[in-house]
N, C-alpha and C positions, 0 to 999 in steps of 0.2 A: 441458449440464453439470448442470444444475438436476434432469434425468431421473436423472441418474447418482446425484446425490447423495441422492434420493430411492428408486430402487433400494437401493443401500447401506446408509444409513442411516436412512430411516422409521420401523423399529420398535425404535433404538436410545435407550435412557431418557434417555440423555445429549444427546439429540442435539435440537435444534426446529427446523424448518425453517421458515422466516416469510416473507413478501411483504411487503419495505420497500425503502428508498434509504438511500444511506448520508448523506442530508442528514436525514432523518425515517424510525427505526430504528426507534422506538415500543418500546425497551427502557428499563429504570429505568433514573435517573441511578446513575451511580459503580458498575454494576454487574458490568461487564467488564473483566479482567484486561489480556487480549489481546485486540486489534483486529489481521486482517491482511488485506493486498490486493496481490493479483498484476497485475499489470500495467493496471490499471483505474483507477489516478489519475486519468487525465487526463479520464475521462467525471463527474470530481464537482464540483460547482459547490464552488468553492473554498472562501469563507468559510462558509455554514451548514454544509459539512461538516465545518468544523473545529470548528466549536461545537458540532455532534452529537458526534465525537469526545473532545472535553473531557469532555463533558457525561456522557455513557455512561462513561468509563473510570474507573476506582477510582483513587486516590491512589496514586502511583508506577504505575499501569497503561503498558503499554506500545502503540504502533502499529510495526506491522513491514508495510515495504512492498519486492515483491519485484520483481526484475527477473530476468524470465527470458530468460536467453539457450541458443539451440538448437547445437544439432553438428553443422548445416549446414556441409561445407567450404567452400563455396561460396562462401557467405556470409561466415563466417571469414575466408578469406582476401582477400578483399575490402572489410572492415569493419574486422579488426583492428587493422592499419595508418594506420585514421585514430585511433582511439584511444588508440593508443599516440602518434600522434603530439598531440592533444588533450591528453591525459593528464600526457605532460612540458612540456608548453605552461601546463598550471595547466588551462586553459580547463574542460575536464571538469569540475574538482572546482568551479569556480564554477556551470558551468550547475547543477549535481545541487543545489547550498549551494541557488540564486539559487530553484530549484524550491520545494526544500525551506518556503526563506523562504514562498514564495510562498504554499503549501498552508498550511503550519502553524504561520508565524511562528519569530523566532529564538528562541524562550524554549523551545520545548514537542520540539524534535526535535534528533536528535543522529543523524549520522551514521557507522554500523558499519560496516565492510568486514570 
């Protein structure tokens, strides 16, 4: 991925490619609008990365974390049905809140669908 993104955009002005962790970014504080991360939560040590997070993002800045789901039928049909059944059960929306909690405390995230 890192190939790819470097391919693409390298010589784009807008664009820096850096070698950091998202616990120690080594960007200015309050400088980042937007923070986002696709499926990669769970490889960050929880607490420093929320204090990098804070720390980097500008006042009203935002983190948008993504979950990607594929069009595997396979998959689908075999998965969706627990969800759905999770889902009207409540359970879902606690595990995602209880996550949430977890990463970035209740003060600092909000949950979009």
């Amino acid at each position: 991925m890192r190939a790819q993104l470097e391919k693409t955009l390298d010589d784009n002005p807008f664009c820096q490619i850096m070698n950091s962790s998202a616990e120690n970014t080594g960007l200015p504080a309050h400088s980042i609008d937007l923070i986002t991360v696709g499926q990669a939560i769970h490889w960050f040590d929880p607490q420093p990365a929320r204090a990098e997070f804070l720390r980097i993002l500008k006042p009203g800045g935002w983190l948008a974390l993504f979950r990607n789901y594929g069009t595997d039928e396979v998959y689908e049909k075999a998965v969706a049905p627990l969800y759905r059944k999770f889902s009207a059960s409540g359970l879902y929306d606690r595990v995602v809140r209880s996550s949430a909690d977890f990463y970035f405390g209740k003060d600092h995230f909000q949950v979009l669908r």
